[in-house]
C-alpha positions as CSV (number, residue, x, y, z in Angstrom):
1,X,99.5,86.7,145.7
2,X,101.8,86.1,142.8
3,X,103.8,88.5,140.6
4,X,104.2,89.0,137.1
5,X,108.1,89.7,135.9
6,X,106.6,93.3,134.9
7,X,105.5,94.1,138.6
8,X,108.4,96.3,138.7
9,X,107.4,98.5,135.5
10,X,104.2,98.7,136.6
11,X,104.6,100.1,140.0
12,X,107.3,102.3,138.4
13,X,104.7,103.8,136.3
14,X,102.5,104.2,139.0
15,X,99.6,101.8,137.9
16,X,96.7,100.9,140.5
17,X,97.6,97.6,141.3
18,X,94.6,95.1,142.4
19,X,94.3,91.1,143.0
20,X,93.5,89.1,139.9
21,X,93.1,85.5,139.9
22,X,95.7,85.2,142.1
23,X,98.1,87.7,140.7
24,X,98.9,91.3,141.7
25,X,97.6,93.0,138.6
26,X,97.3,96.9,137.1
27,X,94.0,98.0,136.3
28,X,94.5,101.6,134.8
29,X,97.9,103.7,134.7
30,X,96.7,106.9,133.9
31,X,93.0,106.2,133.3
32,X,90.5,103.2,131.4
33,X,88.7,105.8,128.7
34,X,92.5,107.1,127.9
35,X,94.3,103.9,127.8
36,X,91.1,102.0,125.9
37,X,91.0,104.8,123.2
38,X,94.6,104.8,122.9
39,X,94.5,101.3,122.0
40,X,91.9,102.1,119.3
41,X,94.1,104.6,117.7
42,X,97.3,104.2,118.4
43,X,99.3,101.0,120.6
44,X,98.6,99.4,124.3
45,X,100.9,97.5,126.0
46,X,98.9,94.7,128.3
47,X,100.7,92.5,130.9
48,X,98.7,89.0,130.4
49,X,101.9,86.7,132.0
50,X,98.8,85.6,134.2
51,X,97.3,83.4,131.6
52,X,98.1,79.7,131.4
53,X,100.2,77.9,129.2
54,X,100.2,74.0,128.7
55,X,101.8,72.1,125.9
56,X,100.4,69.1,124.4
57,X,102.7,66.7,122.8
58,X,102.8,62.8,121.1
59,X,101.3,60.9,118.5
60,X,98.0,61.0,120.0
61,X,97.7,64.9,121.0
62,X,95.5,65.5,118.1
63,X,92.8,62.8,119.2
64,X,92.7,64.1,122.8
65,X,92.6,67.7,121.3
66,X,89.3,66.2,119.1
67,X,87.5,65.1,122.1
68,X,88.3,67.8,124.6
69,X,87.6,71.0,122.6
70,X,84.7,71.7,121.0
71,X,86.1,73.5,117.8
72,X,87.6,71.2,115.0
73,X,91.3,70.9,115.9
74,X,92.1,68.9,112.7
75,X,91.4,71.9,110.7
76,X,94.6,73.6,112.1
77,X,98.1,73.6,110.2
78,X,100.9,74.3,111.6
79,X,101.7,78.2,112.5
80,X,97.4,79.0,113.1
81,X,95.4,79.5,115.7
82,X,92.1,78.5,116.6
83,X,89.8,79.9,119.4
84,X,87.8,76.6,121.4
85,X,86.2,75.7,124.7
86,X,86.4,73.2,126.7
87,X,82.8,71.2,127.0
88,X,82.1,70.3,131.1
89,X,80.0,66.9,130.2
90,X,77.3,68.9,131.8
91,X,76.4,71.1,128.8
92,X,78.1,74.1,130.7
93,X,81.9,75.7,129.9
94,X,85.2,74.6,131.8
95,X,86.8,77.0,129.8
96,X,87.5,78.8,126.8
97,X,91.0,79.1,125.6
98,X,93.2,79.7,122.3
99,X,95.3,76.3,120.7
100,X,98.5,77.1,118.3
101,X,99.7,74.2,116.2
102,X,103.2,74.0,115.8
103,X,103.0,70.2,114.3
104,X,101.2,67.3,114.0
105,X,102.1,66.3,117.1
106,X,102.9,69.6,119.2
107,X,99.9,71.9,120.4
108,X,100.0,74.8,123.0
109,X,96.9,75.7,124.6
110,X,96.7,79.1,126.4
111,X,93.7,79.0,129.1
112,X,92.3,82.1,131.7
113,X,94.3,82.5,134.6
114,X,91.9,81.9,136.8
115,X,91.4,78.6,135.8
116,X,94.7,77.1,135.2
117,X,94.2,74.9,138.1
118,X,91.1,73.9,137.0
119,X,92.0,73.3,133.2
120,X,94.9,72.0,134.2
121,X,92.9,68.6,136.1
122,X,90.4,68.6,133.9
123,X,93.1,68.2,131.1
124,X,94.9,65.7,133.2
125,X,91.8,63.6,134.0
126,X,90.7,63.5,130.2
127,X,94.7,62.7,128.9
128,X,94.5,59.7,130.6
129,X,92.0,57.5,128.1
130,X,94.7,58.5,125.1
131,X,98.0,57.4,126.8
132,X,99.3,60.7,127.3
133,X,101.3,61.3,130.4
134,X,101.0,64.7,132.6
135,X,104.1,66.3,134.7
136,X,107.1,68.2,134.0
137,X,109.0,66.3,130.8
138,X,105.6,64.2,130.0
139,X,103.8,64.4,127.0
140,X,101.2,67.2,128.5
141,X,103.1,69.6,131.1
142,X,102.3,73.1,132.6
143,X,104.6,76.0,131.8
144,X,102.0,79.2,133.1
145,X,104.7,79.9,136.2
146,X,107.5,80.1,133.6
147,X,106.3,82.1,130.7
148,X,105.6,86.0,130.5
149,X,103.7,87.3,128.0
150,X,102.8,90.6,126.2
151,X,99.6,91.5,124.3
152,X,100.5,95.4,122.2
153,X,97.8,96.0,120.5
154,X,96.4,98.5,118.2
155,X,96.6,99.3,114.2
156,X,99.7,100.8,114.9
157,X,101.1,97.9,116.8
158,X,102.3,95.4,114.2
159,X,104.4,98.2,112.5
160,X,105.8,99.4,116.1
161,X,106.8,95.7,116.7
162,X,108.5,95.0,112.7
163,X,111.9,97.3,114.4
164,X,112.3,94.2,116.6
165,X,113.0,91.5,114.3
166,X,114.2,91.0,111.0
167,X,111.1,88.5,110.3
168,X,107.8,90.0,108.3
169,X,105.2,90.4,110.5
170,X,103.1,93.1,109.5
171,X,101.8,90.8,106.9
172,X,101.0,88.0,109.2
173,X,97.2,86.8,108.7
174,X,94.6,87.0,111.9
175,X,95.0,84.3,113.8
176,X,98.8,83.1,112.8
177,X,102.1,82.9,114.7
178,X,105.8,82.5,114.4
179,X,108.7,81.1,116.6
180,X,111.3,83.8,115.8
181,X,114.3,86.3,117.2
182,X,112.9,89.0,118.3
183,X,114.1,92.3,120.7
184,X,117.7,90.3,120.8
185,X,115.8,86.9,122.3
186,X,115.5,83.6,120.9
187,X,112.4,81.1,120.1
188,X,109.9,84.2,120.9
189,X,106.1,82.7,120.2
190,X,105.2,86.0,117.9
191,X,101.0,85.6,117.6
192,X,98.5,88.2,115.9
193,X,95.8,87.4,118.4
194,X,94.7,89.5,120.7
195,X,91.7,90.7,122.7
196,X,90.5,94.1,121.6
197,X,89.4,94.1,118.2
198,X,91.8,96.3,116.8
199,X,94.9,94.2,115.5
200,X,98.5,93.8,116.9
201,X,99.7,90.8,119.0
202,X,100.4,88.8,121.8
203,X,104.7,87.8,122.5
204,X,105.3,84.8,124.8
205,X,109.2,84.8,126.2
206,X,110.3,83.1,129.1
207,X,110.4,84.7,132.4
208,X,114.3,85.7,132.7
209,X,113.6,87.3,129.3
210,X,110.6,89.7,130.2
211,X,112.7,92.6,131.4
212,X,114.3,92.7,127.8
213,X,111.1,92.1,125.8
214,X,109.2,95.4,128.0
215,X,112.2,97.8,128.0
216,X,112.7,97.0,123.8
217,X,108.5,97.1,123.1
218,X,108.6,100.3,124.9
219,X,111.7,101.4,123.2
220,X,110.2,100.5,120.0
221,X,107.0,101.8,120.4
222,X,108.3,105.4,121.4
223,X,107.5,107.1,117.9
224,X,103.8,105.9,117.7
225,X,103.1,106.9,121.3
226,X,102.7,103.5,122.5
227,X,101.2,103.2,126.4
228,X,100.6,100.7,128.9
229,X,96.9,99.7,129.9
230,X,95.3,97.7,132.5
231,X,92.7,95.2,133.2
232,X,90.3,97.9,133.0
233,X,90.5,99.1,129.6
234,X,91.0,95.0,128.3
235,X,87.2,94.7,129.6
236,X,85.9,97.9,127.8
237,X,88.0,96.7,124.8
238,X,86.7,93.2,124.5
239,X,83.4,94.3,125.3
240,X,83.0,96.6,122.2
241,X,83.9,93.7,120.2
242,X,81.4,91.1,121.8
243,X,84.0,89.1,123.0
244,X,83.1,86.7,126.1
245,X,84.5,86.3,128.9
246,X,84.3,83.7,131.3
247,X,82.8,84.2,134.7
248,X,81.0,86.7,133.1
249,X,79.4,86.0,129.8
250,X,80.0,82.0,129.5
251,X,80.6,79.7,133.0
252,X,80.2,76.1,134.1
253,X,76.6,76.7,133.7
254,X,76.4,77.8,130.0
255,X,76.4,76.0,127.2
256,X,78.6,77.3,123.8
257,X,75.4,77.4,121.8
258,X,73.2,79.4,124.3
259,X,76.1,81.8,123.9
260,X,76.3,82.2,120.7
261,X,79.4,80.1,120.1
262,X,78.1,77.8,117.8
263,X,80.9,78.4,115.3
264,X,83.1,76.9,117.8
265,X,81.3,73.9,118.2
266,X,82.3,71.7,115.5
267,X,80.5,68.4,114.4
268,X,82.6,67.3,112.3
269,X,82.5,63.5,111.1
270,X,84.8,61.3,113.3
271,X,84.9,64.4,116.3
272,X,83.6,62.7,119.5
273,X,84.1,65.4,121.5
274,X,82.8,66.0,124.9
275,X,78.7,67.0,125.1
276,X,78.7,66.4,121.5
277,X,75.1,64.7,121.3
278,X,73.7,67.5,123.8
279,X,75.1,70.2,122.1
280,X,73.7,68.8,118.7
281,X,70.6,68.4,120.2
282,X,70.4,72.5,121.5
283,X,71.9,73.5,117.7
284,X,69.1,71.6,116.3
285,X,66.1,72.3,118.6
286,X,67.2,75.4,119.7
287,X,67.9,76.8,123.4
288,X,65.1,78.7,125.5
289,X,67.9,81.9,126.2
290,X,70.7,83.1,124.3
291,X,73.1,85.8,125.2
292,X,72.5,88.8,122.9
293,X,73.8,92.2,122.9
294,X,72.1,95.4,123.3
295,X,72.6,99.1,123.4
296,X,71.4,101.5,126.2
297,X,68.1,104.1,125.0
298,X,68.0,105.8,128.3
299,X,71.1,107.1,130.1
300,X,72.5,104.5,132.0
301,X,75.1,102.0,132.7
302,X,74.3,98.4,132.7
303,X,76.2,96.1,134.9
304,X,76.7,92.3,135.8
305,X,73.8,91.0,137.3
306,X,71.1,93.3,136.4
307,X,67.7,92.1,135.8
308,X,66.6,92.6,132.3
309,X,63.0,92.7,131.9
310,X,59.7,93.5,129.2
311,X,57.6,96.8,128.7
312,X,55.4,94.8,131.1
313,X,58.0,94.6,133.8
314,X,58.0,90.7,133.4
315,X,62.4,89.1,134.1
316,X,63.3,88.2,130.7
317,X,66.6,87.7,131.4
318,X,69.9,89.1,133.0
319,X,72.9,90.7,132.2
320,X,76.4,89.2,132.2
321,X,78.6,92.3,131.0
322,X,78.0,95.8,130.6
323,X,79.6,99.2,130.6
324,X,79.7,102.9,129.0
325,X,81.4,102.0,126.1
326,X,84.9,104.5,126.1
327,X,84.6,104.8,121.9
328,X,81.0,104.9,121.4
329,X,79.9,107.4,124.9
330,X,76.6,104.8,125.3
331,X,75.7,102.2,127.9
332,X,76.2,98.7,126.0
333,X,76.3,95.3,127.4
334,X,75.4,91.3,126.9
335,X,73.1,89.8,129.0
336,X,70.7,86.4,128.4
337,X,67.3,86.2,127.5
338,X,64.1,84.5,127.1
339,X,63.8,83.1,123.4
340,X,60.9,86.0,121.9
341,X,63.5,88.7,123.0
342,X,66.5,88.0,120.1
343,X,65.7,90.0,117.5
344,X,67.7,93.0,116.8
345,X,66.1,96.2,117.7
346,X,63.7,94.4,120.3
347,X,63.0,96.9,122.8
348,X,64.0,95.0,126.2
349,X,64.5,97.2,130.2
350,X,67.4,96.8,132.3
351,X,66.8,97.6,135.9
352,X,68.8,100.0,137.2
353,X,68.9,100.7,140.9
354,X,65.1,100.3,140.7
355,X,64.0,102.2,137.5
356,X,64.2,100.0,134.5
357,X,65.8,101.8,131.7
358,X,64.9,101.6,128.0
359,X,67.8,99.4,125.4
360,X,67.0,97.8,122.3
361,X,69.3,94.2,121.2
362,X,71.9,95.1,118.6
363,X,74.2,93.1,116.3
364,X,77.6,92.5,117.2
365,X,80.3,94.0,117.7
366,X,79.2,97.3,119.1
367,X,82.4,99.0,117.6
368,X,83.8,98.8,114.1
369,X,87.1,99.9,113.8
């Protein structure tokens, strides 16, 4: 099992540490429904140094970029951010994953830690038709083992961060970055992205620099009562917002337009991008499920896996994520189901240890901030 550079903070604070995706990770500190609504109101400090990192560079980065991903890459200029996947050939998801332009020629592409390895040889494999090399000092190379990275979010969490540097950042659009000083260390990848609907930003450093970049976030965060939160409050977070994740909500299995990611899927004149004809084919025709979102009637919590079903008792579907959502005290969750079932307010059963349990399908997100 691998380490984060914050292992140290975390056990300090006395954080329930668990294995994720092949790191030793915190969950909760002090509890999910505390950390997840301070986050809401206030500032959370995530460790994500398990996510991937891989830099794409050369005169042909862009092209490879076109036919990899399914959004429209071209559309980026420099200092933005776009959120992609990566098609499979099979009409499923390798993975979804964030790409920052820093030039015409220079992309980073941040990917879910537990695929790295597999994004990483799927990149490789696919590099190969546009000349671009792969390896430490090529063209394309891995840096996930040597870069940490914080996500503070929050509404308060941009104007925590501004006593760090001497750059603006609390104007910064959604979706934006910056190379810039900041806490004392140089060429710091400053990005308002995040995970949890409710503004702030992820910091990349390199790994000798994380001890400086937590003790200075914390220090800077004092006054607006910032806290650190675990893997368990990032899942109730994202899922309030409707945000997929993979393994759960989106896999190898799944196309982008089945999961409602059809604004990601760009066809674009001159994009050849991988599955592009299939894909075409599903946003034209239309699919036979789609992953909608619902809200719990009767008292209950819906989880992975559950059988979703009609007023007849007839499997219309499953679910992929669900929870009691921390902000809203009500069972939500996203699950797939048979085209008939879509419409919002369609009343639709989760079965729940037996008894199927009344929920209606909702527009997203579940919480407006």
């Amino acid at each position: 099992m691998k380490n984060t550079p914050f292992l140290k903070y975390h056990e300090a604070l006395g954080a329930r540490i668990i294995p994720f995706a092949g790191y030793n990770m915190p969950v909760e500190y002090t509890g999910i429904t505390e950390e997840h609504l301070a986050v809401r109101s206030g500032v959370g400090v995530f460790d994500v140094s398990h996510m991937g990192e891989f830099w794409v560079n050369g005169p042909r980065a862009l092209d490879f970029l076109q036919h990899i991903t399914s959004n429209d890459v071209s559309a980026l200029t420099d200092g933005k951010v776009q959120y992609t996947c990566f098609p499979n050939g099979k009409g499923g998801i390798v993975d979804d994953l964030l790409v920052y332009r820093f030039s015409a020629e220079k992309y980073l592409l941040v990917v879910n830690a537990a695929n790295i390895d597999k994004d990483w040889e799927w990149c490789v494999r696919n590099a190969a038709a546009f000349g671009i090399t792969a390896g430490p000092g090529k063209d394309m190379n891995n840096a996930s083992e040597g870069t940490a990275q914080l996500a503070v979010q929050g509404p308060l969490a941009l104007k925590a961060m501004q006593k760090l540097t001497d750059v603006t950042i609390t104007d910064m659009e959604y979706y934006t970055f910056k190379v810039i000083k900041f806490a004392g260390i140089d060429d710091v990848i400053f990005s308002t992205t995040g995970y949890t609907g409710s503004g702030g930003c992820e910091i990349y450093v390199r790994n000798a620099d994380a001890p400086r970049l937590w003790e200075e976030v914390f220090r800077a965060g004092a006054e607006f009562g910032i806290k650190p939160v675990g893997l368990g409050a990032r899942d109730t977070l994202r899922l309030e917002m409707g945000f997929c994740l993979y393994g759960n909500d989106i896999n190898d299995t799944t196309s982008p337009i089945e999961a409602g990611l059809g604004w990601i899927t760009k066809f674009v004149p001159g994009k050849d991008f991988i599955d592009r004809d299939l894909l075409l084919k599903q946003k034209e025709e239309g699919t036979e499920r789609r992953l909608k979102a619902f809200v719990m009637i009767d008292k209950g919590i819906p989880r992975q896996h559950y059988e979703v079903v009609d007023g007849q008792g007839n499997l219309i579907g499953e679910v992929t994520s669900g929870t009691m959502a921390p902000s809203l005290k009500q069972g939500i969750g996203m699950a797939y189901l048979n085209k008939g079932f879509w419409k919002n307010d369609t009343e639709i059963f989760i079965r729940v240890r037996g008894r199927d349990l009344k929920a209606k399908v909702c527009a997203l997100p579940f919480y407006k901030q």
